[in-house]
LOTILUM-898586 format. One line per field, with one value per residue (C-alpha): residue number from 1; x, y, z. Coordinates in pm, 1 decimal, always signed. Example, Ala and Ser with C-alpha at 12.3 -4.5 7.8 and 13.67 -1.06 7.14 Angstrom:
pakol: (1,2)
east: (+1230.0,+1367.0)
north: (-450.0,-106.0)
up: (+780.0,+714.0)
END
This chain:
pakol: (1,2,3,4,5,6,7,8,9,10,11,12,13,14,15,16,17,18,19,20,21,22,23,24,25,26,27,28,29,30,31,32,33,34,35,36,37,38,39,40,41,42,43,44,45,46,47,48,49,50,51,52,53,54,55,56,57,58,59,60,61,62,63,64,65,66,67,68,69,70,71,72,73,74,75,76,77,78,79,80,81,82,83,84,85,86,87,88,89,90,91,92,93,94,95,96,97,98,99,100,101,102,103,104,105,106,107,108,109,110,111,112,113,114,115,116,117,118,119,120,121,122,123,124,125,126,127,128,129,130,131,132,133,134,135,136,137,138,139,140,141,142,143,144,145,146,147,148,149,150,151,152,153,154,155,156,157,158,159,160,161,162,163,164,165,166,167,168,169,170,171,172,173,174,175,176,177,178,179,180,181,182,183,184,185,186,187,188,189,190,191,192,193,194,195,196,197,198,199,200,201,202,203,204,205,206,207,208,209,210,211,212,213,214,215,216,217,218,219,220,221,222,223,224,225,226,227,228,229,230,231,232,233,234,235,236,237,238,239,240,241,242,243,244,245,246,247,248,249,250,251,252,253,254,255,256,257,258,259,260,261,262,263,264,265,266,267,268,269,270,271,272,273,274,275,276,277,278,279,280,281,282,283,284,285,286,287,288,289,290,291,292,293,294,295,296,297,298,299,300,301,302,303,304,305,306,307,308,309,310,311,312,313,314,315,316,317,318,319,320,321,322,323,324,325,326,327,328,329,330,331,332,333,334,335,336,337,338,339,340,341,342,343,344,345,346,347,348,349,350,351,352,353,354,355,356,357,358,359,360,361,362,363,364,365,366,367,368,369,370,371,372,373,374,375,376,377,378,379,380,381,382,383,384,385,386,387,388,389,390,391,392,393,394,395,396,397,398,399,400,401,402,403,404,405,406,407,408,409,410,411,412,413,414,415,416,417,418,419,420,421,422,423,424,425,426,427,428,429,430,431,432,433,434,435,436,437,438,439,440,441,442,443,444,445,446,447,448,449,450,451,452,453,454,455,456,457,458,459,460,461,462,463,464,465,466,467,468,469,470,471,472,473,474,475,476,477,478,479,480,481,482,483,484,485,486,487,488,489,490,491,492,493,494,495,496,497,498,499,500,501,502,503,504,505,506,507,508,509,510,511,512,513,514,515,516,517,518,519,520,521,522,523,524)
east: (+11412.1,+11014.1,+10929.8,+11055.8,+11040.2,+11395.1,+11479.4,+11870.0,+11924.1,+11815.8,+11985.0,+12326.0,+12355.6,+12355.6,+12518.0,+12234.4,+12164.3,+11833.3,+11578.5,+11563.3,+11203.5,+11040.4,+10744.9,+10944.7,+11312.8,+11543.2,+11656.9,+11515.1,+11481.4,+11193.7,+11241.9,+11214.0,+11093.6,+10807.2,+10689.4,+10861.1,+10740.8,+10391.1,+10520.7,+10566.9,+10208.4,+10020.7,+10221.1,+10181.4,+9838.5,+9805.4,+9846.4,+9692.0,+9403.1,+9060.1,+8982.2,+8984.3,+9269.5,+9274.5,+9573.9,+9492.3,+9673.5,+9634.2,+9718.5,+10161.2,+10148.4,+10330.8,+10021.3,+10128.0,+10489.0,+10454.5,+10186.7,+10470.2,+10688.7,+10439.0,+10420.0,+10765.2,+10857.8,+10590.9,+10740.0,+10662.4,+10641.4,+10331.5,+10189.2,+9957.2,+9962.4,+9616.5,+9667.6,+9363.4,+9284.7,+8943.7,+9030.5,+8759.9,+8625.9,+8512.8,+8202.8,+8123.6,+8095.3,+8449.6,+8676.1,+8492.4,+8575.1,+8995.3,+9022.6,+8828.9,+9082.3,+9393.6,+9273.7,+9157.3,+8806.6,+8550.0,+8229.5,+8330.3,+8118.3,+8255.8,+8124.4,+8326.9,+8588.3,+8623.1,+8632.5,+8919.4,+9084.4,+9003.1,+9181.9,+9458.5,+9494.1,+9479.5,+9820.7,+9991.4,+9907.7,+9767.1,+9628.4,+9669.3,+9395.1,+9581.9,+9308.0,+9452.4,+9294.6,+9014.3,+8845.8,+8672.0,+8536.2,+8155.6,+7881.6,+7871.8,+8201.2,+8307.6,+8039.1,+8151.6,+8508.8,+8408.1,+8263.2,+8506.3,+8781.5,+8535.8,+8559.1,+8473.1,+8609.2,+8809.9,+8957.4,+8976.1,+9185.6,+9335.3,+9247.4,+9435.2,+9275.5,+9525.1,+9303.9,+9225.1,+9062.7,+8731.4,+8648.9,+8616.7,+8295.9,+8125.0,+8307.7,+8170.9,+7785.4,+7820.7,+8005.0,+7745.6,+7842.6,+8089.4,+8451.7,+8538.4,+8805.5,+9140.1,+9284.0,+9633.7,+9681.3,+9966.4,+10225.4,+10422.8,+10797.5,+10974.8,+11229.5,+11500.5,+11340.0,+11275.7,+11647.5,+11671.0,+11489.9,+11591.0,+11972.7,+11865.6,+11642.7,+11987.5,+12278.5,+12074.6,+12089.2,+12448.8,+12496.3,+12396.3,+12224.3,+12500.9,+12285.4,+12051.3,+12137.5,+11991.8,+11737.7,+11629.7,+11580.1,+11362.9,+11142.9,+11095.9,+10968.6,+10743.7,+10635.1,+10511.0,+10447.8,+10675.8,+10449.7,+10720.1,+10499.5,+10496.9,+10876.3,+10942.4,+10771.1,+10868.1,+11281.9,+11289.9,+11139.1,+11372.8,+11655.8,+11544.6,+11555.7,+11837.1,+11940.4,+11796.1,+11956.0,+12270.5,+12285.0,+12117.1,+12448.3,+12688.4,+12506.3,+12474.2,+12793.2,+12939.9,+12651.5,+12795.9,+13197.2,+13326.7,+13246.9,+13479.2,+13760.1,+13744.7,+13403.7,+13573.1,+13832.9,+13549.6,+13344.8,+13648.2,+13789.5,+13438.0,+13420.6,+13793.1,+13637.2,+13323.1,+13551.2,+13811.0,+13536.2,+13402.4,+13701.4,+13847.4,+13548.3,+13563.6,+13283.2,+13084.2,+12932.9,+12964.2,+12597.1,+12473.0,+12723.0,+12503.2,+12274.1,+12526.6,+12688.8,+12330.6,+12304.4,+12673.9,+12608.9,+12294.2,+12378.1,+12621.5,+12389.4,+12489.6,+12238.9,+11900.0,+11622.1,+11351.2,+11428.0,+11456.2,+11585.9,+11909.4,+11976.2,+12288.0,+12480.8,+12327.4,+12569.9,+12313.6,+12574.7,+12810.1,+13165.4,+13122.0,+12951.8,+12672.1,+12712.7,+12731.5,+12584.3,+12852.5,+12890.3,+12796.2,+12602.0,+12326.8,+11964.9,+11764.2,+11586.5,+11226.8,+11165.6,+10874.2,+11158.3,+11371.3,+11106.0,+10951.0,+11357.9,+11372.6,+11067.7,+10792.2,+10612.0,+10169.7,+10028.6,+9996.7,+10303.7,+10462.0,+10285.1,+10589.5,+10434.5,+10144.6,+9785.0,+9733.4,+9642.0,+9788.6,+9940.0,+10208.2,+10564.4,+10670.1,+10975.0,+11345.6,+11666.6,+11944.4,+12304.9,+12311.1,+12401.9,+12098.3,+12031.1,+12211.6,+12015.7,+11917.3,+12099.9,+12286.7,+12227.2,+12491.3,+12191.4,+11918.3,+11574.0,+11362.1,+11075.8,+11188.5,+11229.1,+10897.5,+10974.2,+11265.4,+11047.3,+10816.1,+11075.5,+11237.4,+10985.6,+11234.9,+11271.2,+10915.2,+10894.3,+11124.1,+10868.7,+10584.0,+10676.0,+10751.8,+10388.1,+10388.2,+10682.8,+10624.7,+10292.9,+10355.2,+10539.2,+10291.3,+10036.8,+10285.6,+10410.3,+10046.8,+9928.5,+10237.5,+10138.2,+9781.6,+9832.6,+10041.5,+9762.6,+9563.2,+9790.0,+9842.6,+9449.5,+9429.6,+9743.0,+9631.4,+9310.8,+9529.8,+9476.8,+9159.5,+8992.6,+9130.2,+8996.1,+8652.1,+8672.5,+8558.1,+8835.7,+8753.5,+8802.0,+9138.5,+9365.2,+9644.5,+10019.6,+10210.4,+10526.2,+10638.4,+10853.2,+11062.0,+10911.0,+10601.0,+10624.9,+10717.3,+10418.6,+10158.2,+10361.1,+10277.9,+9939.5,+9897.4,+10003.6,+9764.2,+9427.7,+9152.1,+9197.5,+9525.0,+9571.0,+9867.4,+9936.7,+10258.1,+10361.4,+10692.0,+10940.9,+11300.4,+11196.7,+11168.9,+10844.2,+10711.6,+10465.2,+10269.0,+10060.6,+9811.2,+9529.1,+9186.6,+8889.6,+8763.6,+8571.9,+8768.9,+9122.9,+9042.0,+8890.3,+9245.1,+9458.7,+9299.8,+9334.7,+9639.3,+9664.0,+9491.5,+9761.8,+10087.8,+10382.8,+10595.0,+10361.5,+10339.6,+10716.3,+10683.7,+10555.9,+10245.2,+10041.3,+9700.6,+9596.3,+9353.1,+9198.7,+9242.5,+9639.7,+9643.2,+9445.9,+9684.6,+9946.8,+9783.2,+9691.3,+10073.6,+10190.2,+9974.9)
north: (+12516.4,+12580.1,+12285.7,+11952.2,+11699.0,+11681.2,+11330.5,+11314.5,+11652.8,+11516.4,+11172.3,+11327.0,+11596.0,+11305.5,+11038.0,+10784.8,+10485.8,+10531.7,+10698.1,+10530.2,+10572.8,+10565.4,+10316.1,+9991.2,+9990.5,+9735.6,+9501.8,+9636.1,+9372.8,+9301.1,+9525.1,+9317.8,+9528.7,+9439.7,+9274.0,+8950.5,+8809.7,+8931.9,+8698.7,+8388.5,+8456.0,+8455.8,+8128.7,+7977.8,+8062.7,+7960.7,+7619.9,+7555.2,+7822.4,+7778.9,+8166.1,+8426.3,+8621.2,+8992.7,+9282.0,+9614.0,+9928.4,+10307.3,+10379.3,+10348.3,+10146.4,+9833.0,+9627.7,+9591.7,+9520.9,+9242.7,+9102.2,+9068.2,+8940.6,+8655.8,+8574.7,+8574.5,+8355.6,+8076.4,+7765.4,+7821.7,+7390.4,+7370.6,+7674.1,+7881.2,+8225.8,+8407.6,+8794.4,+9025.1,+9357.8,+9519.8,+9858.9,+9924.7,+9573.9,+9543.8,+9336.9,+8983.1,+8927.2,+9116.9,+8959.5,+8582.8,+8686.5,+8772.7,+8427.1,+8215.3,+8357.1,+8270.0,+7930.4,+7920.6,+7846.0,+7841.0,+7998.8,+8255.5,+8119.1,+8009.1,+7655.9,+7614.1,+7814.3,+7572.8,+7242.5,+7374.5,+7397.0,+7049.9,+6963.8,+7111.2,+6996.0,+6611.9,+6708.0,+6860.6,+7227.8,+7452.7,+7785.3,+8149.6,+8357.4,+8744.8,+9032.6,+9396.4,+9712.9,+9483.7,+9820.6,+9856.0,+9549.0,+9556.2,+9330.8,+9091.6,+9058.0,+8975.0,+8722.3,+8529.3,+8549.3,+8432.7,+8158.3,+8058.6,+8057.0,+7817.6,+7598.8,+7233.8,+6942.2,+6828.1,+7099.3,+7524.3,+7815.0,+8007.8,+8381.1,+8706.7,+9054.8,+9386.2,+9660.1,+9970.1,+9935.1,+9999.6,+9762.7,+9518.9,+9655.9,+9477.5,+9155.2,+9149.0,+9226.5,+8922.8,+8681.7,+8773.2,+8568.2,+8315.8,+8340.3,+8351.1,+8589.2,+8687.3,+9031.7,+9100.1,+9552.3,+9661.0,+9863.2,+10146.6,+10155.7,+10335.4,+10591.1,+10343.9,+10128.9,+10421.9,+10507.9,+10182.4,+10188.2,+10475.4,+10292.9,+10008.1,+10262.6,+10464.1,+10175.4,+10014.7,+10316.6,+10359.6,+10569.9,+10549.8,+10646.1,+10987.5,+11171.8,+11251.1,+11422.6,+11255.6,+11569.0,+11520.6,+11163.4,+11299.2,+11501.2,+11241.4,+10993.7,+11235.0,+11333.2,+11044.1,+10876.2,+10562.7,+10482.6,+10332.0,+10487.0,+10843.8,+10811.2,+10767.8,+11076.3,+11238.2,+11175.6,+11254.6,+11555.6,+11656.9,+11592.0,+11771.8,+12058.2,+11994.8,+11953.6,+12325.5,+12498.3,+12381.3,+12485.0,+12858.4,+12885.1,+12803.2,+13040.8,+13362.9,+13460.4,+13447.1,+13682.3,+14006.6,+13906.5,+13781.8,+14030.9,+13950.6,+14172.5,+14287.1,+14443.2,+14610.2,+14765.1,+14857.7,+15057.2,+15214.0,+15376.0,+15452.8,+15689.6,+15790.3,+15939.7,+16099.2,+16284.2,+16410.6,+16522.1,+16731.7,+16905.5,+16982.9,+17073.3,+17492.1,+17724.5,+17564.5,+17711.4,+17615.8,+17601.8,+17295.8,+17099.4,+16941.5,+16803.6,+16699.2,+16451.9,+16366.1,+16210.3,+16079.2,+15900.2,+15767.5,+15442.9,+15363.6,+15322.9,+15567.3,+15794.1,+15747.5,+15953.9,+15748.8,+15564.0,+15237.5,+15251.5,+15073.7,+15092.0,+14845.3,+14803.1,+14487.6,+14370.6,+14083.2,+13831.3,+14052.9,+14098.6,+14509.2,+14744.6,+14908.7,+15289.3,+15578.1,+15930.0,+16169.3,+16519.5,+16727.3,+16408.9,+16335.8,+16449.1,+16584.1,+16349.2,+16341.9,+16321.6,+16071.8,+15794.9,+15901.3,+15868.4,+15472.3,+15330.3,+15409.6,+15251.8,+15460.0,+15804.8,+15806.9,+16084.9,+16348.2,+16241.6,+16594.1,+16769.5,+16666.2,+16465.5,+16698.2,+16519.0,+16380.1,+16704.8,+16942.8,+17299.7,+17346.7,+17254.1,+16945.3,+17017.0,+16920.7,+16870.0,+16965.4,+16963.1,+17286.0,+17653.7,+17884.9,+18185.9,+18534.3,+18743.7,+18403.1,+18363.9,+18038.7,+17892.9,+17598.1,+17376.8,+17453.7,+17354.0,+17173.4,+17360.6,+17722.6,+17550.2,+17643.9,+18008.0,+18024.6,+17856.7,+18143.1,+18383.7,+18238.4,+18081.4,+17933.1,+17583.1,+17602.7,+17323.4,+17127.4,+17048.3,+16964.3,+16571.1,+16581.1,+16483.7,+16208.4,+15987.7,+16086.6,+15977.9,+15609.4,+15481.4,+15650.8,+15394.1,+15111.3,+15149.2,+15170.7,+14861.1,+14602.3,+14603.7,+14551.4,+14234.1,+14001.1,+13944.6,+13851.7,+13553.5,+13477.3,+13454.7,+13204.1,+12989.9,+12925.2,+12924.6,+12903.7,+12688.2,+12753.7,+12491.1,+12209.2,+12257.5,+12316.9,+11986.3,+11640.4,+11435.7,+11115.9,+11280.8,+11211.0,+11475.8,+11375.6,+11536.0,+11700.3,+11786.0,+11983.5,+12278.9,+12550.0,+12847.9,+12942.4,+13120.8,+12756.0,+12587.7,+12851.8,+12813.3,+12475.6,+12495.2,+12715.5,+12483.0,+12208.7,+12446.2,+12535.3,+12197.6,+12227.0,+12411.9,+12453.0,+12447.6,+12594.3,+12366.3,+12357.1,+12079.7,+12078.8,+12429.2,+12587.3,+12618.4,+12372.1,+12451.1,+12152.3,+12133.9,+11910.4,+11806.6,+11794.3,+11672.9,+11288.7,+11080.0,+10773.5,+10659.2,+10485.2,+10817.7,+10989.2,+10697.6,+10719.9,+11059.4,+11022.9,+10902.2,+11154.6,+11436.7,+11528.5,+11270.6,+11531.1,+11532.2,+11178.8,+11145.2,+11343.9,+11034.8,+11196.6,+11033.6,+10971.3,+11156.0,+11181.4,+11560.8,+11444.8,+11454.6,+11757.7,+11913.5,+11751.7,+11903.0,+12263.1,+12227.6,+12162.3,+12468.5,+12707.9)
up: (+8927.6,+8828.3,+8939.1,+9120.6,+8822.5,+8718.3,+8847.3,+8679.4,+8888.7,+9172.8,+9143.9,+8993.1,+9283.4,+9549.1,+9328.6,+9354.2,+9093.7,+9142.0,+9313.6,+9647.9,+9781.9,+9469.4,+9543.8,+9307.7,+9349.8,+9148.2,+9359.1,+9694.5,+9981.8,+10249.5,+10536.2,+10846.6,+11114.4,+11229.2,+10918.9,+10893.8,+11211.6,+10987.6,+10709.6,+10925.3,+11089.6,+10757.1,+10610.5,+10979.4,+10951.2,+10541.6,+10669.5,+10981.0,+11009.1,+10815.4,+10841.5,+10595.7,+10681.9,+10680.5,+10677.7,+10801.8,+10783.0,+10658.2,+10302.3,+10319.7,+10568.9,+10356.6,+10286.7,+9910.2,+10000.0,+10306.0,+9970.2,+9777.2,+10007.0,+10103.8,+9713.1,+9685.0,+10035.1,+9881.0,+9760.5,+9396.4,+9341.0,+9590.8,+9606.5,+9320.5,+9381.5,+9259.4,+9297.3,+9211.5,+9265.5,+9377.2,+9212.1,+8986.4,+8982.0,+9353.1,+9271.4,+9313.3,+8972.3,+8916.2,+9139.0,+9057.3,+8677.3,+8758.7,+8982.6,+8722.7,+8420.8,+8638.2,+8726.8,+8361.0,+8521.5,+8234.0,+8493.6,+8717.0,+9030.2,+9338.7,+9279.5,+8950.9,+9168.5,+9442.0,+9217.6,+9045.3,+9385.4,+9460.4,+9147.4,+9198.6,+9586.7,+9399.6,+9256.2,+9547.3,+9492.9,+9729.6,+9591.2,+9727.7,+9682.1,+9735.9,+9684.0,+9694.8,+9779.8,+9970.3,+10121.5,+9776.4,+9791.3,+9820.0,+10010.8,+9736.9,+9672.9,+10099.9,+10095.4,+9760.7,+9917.5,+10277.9,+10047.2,+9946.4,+10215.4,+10360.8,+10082.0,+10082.7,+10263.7,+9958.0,+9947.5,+9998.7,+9885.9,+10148.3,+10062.2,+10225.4,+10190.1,+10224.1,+10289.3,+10487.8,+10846.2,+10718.5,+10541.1,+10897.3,+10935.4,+10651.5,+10689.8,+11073.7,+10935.7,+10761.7,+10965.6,+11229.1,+11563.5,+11325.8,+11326.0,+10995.7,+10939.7,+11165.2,+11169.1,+11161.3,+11189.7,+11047.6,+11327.8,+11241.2,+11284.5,+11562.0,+11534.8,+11499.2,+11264.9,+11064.7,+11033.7,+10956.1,+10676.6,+10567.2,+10539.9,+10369.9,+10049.9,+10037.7,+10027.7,+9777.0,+9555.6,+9623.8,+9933.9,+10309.9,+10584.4,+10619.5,+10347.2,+10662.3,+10977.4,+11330.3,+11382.1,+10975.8,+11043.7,+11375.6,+11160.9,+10883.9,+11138.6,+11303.8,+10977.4,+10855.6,+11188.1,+11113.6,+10787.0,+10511.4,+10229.2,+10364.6,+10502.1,+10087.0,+10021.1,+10328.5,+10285.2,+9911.6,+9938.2,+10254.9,+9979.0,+9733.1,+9984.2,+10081.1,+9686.8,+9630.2,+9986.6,+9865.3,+9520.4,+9627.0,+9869.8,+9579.5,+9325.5,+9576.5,+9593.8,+9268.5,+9157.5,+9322.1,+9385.5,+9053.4,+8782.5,+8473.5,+8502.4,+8157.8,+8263.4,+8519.3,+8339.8,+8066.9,+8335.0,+8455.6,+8099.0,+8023.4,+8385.9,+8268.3,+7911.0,+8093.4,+8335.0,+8080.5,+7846.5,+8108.3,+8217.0,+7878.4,+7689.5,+7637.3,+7667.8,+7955.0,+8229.2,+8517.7,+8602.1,+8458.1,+8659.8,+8902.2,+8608.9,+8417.4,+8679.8,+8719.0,+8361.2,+8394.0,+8753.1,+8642.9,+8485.5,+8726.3,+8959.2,+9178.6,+9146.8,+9369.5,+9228.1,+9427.6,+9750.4,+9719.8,+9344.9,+9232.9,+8881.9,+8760.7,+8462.1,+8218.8,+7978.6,+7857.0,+7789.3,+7583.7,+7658.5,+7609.4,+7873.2,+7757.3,+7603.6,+7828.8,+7782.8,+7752.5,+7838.4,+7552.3,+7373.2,+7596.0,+7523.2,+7772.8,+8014.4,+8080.7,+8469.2,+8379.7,+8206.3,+8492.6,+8774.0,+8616.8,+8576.3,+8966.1,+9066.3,+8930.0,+8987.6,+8940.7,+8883.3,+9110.6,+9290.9,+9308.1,+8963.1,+8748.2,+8542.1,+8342.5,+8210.3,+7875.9,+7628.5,+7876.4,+7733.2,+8018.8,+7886.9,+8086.1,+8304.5,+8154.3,+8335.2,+8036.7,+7975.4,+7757.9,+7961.9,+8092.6,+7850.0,+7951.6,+8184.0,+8405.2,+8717.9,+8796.9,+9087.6,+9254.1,+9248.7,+8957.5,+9037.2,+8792.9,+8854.0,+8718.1,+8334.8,+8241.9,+8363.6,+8100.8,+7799.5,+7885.5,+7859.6,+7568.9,+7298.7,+7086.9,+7219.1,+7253.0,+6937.9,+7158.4,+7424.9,+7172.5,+7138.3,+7498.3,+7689.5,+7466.4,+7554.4,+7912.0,+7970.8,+7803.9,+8106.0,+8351.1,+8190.6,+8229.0,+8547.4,+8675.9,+8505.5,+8600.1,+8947.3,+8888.0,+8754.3,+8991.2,+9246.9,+8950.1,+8918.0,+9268.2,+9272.0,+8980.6,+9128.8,+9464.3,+9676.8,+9991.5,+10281.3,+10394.5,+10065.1,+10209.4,+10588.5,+10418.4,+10211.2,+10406.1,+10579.4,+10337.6,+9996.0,+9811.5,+9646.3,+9423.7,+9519.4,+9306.9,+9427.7,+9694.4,+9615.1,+9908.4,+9603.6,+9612.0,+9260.7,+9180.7,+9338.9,+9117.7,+8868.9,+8837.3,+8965.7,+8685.6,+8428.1,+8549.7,+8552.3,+8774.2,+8940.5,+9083.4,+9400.8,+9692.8,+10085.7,+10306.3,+10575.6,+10747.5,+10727.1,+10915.0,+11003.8,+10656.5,+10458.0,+10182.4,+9927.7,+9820.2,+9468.2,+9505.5,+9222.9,+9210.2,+9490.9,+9451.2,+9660.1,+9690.9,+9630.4,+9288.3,+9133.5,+9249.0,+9106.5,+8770.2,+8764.3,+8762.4,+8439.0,+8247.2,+8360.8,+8148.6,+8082.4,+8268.3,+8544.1,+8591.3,+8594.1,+8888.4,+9078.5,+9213.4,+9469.5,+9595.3,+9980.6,+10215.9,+10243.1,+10637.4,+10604.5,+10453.6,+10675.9,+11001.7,+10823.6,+10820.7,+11170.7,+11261.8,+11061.7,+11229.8)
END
């Protein structure tokens, strides 16, 4: 696989109805560790607190989720539920604008705001103010929203922000020495609640907690340090691993034990032929013998003119071996051809090869007998053929189109290598951009692939802006694409959007530069 977007792969090797930590699940229940005693605080504190009430937590910590939940636990008779979101609207003027249009408010001010809710409390309704991503909220907008959790006598909204830590700092500026808002931080779960959780994502897609082993479910927690967002990303990328590990180990095998048996008995007649022909063929010497089997062996791949070289049989899908040189058929081969199909001679190597527009008659290795008058040798040299065209200028026409077929897979051979690094370069700046990048910028993820040549291969696709890191997860390394540098975790999140449907079926996710750079710092 090139890359790790093939969902129905995934899902079909493990038998799953569904992907089980993607971040919406149909039909996926409130986990209750350690956030429903957080529900019943926040409706315990809905009705008898006058405070602004704020959630902490780092980004997949379950701020979204336990916001959810609290709509969804709310007696839908007496209770209004107002959800906004300060993504890209985190001004007064924005968030004033979304509650006035739900309450169907005609002026978006907190006065008109706040008779509204005194309207409503005359019939028996209470109103839930929910504002999402509150760490984006600016100055104006905290002060218009601590305005109106105070409300009036008559009546006031009660108003819950889920948000990052930081954005405490600017409610406390303005409360000053008041108490106006309570703080509930978010916990992590433990090991145990994190296999826990991990059960409850897998029976609701179908299967259970037995996909994972005890020291996977070990890493997965210290991984994502108990964080139910991460843990998502965390476990389905340990199965898609696990998804690739197995298939390699099903594939290897059958690659080099289970050759058709018709090719077998194809590559067997063929040797059968080749041997015959040269025993019964009259009038040969017996001095070209050694370069004979040389030309016979060759495609076998038994022959090793470089170390290293292992030259194999390709029957490209067809149900016939390829054709064999036989004795008394073959044409003479070029030590150039022969040198590049074994892994490739430059220049200069051992003077075999002669320059472009050189006069000297390239050394041959042939299959007809040595002219009278030469001796034959068990073993004949390559070097003395020039000797005999000098001594015989006959063939000497015979040697004319030789420099030219010769030198064309010199050139090749020496430019192939020259450009994979080329590549490499393009694919992936390595590591060391993301340590030089600050902690509070956001990078989108990709995927996360056990290839590397997958990783640039889809870095590649997605341009200059895409780059990847090697970490280590259950002992084995991970290549992560990531996407792009932005300052905050709205400019990431609508990135997203502007990358390929393909990519985005991929599920990619906004991240801190920091956790990619704790995640370096662990691999080294």
């Amino acid at each position: 696989m090139t890359s790790l977007h093939a969902d129905e792969a995934f899902l079909g090797h493990f038998q799953l109805n569904h992907d089980p930590f993607a971040p919406r699940v149909p039909g996926f229940k409130f986990f209750p560790a350690q956030r429903k005693p957080v529900l019943g605080q926040l409706h315990h504190l809905a009705r008898y607190s006058q405070l602004l009430l704020v959630v902490t937590g780092p980004e997949g910590s379950g701020k979204t989720l336990l916001r959810q939940a609290l709509v969804a636990s709310t007696n839908k008779q007496s209770v209004q539920s107002v959800v906004v979101s300060a993504r890209g609207a985190g001004d007064a003027a924005g968030i004033l604008r979304q509650v006035a249009q739900t309450l169907n408010v005609a002026r978006p001010e907190v006065g008109a705001i706040l008779a509204q809710v005194v309207q409503l409390a005359l019939t028996g309704q209470e109103v839930y103010l929910l504002v999402d991503d509150a760490e984006q909220l600016d100055e104006s907008a905290l002060e218009a929203l601590l305005g109106l959790a105070a409300g009036t006598p008559e009546g006031r909204p009660h108003v819950f922000l889920f948000g990052e830590p930081s954005m405490i700092a600017g409610l406390e500026q303005l409360s000053a020495d008041e108490e106006r808002f309570h703080v509930i931080e978010l916990q992590p779960y433990t090991e145990e609640e994190t296999r826990e959780y991990l059960a409850q994502r897998l029976e609701g897609a179908g299967r259970g907690i037995e996909l994972f082993s005890a020291q996977q479910i070990s890493d997965i927690h210290e991984s994502s340090e108990g964080w139910p967002g991460i843990i998502n990303q965390v476990a389905r990328d340990a199965m898609i691993e696990a998804m690739i590990a197995s298939r390699s180990a099903v594939k290897r095998p059958s690659m080099g034990f289970k050759m058709p048996k018709k090719h077998v008995l194809a590559i067997g007649a063929v040797v059968v032929v080749a041997v015959a022909a040269a025993i019964l063929i009259p009038g040969r010497s017996k001095a070209p013998t050694a370069p004979t089997a040389e030309q016979g062996q060759l495609p076998l791949g038994q022959a090793t003119p470089k170390a290293g070289a292992n030259p194999s049989i390709d029957f490209a899908g067809s149900s016939q071996p390829m054709p064999l040189p036989l004795v008394g058929q073959s044409q003479p081969v070029m030590r150039g051809p022969l040198a590049e199909e074994a892994g490739g001679i430059a220049d200069g190597d051992d003077g075999a090869v002669p320059s472009v527009g050189g006069v000297a008659q390239p050394p041959t290795v042939t299959t007809t007998a040595p002219p009278a008058g030469v001796p034959a040798g068990p073993t004949p040299a390559p070097r003395p053929a020039p000797a005999v065209a000098a001594a015989k200028p006959a063939p000497a026409p015979v040697a004319k189109p030789a420099p030219a077929p010769a030198t064309k897979p010199v050139v090749k051979a020496a430019e192939k290598p020259a450009e994979k690094p080329v590549t490499v370069a393009k694919a992936a700046p390595g590591g060391s951009w993301y340590t030089s990048q600050p902690a509070s910028n956001y990078v989108v993820q990709i995927v996360g692939t056990s290839s590397e040549a997958s990783a640039q291969n889809v870095a590649k696709e997605l341009g200059g802006e895409a780059r990847y890191f090697k970490k280590t997860l259950n002992g084995k390394p991970l290549y992560v694409v990531t996407y792009g540098n932005f300052p905050s975790h709205a400019a990431a999140t609508a990135a997203i959007k502007n990358l390929p449907a393909k990519t985005q079926a991929g599920k990619p996710w906004p991240r801190t530069v920091a956790s990619v750079q704790q995640e370096l710092a662990a691999a080294r």
